[in-house]
C-alpha positions in Angstrom: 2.5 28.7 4.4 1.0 25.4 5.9 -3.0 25.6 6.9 -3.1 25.4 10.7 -6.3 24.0 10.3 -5.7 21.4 8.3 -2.5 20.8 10.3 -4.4 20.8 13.0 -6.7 18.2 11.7 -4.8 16.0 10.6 -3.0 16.1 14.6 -6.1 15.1 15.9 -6.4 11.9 13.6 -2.9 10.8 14.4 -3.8 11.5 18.5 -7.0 9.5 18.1 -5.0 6.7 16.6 -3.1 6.6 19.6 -5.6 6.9 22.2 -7.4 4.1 20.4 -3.9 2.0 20.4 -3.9 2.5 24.0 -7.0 0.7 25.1 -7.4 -2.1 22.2 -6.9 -5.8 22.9 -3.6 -7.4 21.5 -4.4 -8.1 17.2 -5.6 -11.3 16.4 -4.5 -13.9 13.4 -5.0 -11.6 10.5 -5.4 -14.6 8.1 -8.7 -16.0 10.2 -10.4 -12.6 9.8 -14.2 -12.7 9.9 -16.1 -11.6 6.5 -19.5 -10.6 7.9 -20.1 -7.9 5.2 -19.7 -10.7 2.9 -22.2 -9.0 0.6 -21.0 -6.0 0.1 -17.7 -7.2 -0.4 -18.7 -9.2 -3.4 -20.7 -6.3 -4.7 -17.5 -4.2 -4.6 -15.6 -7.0 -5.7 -17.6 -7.5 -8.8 -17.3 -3.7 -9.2 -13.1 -3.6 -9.1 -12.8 -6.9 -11.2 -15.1 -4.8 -14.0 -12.5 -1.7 -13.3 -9.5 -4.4 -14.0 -11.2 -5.6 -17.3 -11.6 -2.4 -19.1 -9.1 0.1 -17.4 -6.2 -1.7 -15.7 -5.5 -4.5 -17.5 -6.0 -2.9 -20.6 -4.6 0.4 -19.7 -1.2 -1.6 -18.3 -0.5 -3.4 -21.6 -0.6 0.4 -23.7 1.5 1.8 -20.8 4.2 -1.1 -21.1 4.1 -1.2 -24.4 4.4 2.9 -25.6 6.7 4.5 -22.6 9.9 3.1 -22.4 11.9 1.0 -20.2 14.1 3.8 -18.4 11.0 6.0 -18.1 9.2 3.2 -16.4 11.9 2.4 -14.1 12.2 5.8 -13.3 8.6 6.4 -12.8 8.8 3.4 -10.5 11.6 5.0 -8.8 10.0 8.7 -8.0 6.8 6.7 -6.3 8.5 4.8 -4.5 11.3 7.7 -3.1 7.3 9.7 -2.3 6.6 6.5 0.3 9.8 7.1 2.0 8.7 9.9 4.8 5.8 8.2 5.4 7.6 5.3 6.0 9.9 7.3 8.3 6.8 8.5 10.5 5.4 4.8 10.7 8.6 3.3 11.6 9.3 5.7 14.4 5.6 5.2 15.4 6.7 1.5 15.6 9.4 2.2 17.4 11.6 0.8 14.5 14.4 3.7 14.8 17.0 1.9 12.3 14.7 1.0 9.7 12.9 5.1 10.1 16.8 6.6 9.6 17.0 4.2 6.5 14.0 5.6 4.9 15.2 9.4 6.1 18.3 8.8 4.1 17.4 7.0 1.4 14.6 9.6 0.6 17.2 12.4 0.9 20.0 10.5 -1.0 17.3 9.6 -3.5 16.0 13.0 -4.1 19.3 15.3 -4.1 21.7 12.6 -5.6 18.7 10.8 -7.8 17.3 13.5 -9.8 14.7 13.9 -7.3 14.3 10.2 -7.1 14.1 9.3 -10.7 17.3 7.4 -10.1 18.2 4.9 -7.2 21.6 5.4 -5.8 20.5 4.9 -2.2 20.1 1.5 -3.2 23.5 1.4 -5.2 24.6 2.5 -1.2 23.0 -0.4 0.5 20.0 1.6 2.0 17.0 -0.8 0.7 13.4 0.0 1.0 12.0 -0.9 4.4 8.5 -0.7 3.0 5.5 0.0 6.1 2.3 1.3 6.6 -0.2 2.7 8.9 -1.8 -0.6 9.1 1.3 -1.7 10.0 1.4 0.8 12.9 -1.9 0.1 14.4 -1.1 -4.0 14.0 2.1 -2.9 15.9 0.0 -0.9 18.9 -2.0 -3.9 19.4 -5.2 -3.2 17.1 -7.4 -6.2 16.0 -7.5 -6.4 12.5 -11.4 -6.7 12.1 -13.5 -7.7 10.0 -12.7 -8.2 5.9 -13.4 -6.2 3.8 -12.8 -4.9 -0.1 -12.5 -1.2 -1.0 -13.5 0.1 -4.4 -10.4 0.7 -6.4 -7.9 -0.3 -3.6 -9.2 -4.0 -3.2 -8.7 -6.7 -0.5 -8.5 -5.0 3.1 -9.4 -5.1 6.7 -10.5 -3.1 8.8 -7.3 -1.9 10.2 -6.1 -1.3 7.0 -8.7 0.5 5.8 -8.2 2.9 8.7 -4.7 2.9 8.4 -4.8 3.8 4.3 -7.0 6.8 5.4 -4.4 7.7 8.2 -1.5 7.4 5.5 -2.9 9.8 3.3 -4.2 12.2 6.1 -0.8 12.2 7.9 1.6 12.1 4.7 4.6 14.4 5.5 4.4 15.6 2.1 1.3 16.7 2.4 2.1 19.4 5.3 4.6 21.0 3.3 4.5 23.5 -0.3 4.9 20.4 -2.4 1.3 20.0 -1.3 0.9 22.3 -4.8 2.4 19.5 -6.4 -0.6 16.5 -5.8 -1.5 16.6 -9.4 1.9 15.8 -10.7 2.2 13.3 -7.4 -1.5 11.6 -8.3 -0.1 10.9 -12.0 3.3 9.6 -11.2 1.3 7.1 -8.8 -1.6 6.3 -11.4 1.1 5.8 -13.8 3.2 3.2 -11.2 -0.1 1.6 -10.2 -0.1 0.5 -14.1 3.5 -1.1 -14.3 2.6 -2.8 -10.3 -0.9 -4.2 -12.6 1.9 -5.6 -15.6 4.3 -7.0 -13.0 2.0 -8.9 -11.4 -0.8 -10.0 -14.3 0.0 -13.3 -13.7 -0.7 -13.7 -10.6 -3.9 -10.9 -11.0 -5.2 -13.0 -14.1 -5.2 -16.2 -12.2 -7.0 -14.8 -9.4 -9.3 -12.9 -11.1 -9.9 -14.8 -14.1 -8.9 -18.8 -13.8 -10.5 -19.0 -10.6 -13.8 -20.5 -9.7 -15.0 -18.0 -7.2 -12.3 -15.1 -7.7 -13.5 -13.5 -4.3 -12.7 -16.1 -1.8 -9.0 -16.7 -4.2 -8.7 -13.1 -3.6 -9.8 -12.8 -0.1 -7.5 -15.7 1.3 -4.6 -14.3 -0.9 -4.3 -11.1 0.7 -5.1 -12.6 4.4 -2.2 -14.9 3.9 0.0 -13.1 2.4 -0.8 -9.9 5.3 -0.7 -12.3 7.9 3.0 -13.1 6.8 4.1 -10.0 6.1 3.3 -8.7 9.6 4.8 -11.4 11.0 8.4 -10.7 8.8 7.8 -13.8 7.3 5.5 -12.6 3.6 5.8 -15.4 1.0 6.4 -14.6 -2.5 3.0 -13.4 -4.1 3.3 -16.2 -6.2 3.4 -18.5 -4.5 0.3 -18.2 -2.2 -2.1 -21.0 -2.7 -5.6 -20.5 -4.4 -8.1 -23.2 -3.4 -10.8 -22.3 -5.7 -8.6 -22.6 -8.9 -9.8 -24.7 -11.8 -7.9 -28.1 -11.7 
């Protein structure tokens, strides 16, 4: 059965959310935000570009390399049919009712008709991922963004989305149910995509990282841009974002 408590918990983070929507000034330009922990960002950032060196970049080109191509694209497939009732829960939060039925389908398509969502058909049927987030949400409900800031492991954030990652994983559908039992299996199958997201983009990763001249700022004004446009239904192609502080 489903701990009340916990339940209960995690109905008194989603409530706060709200009660803070309710009395927050309308969200600024994401892309200006301040960086006054400047500091400590670079200190984390130094930390995470380390983590990319020896783990992730490393640890992407064995995993591309030894599982094979259906396994990947069916690994890629099973994470992304676990985002859709979280999606569901922040598109009804937004108020977004066709996009929240979308992701209510496809993940039930998906997981009955896709061998629990190692297969695709809901795409075969025209109902595409509406990705979202909680970050999403409180942008929606009028939050300020905040200040930057970078997380160990996740990266480039704000404060919004910092508080809407915690929310996400607090307030996960999933998580309320008896598949809770399941988190090991869930954390590998999202370790495992989190490699293949690391090889599809290494390009764009490497030049940030590593061809850069100061790799936070190209970093920092990467994901501002780019989160600025994607709240605004307008995100540009990763690569294509423009890094100032590249080498010439």
């Amino acid at each position: 059965m489903i701990d009340s408590q916990n339940s209960a918990g995690r109905a008194a983070v989603v409530l706060l959310a709200l009660a803070a929507g309710a009395c927050t000034q309308p969200p600024g330009d994401t892309a200006n935000a301040a960086d006054p922990y400047e500091r400590t960002n670079r200190a984390i950032h130094a930390f995470n570009k380390r983590l990319d060196t020896n783990v992730l970049k490393p640890g992407s080109e064995t995993y591309v390399q030894v599982v094979p191509q259906p396994v990947r694209d069916g690994v890629l497939n099973a994470a992304n049919n676990l985002q859709q009732p979280l999606n569901f829960v922040n598109h009804v939060l937004q108020g977004d009712i066709e996009d929240a039925a979308s992701s209510a389908f496809r993940f039930g398509l998906n997981t009955f008709f896709g061998v629990g969502g190692l297969a695709d058909p809901a795409d075969d049927a025209g109902l595409y991922d509406r990705p979202t987030d909680f970050g999403e949400t409180l942008a929606v409900w009028g939050i300020d963004s905040g200040p930057y800031i970078e997380l160990p492991v996740f990266g480039p954030s704000t404060v919004r989305d910092g508080v809407g990652l915690v929310a996400g994983f607090v307030a996960d559908p999933l998580g309320w149910t008896e598949l809770r039992d399941y988190s090991g299996y869930f954390i590998a199958l999202e370790a495992a995509n989190a490699l293949q997201q690391r090889s599809d983009y290494a390009r764009l990763i490497e030049s940030l990282l590593y061809e850069s001249a100061d790799s936070y700022n190209a970093a920092r004004i990467a994901y501002l841009q780019n989160r600025s446009a994607s709240l605004n239904q307008g995100a540009p192609a990763a690569e294509d974002l423009e890094d100032p502080y590249a080498f010439e």
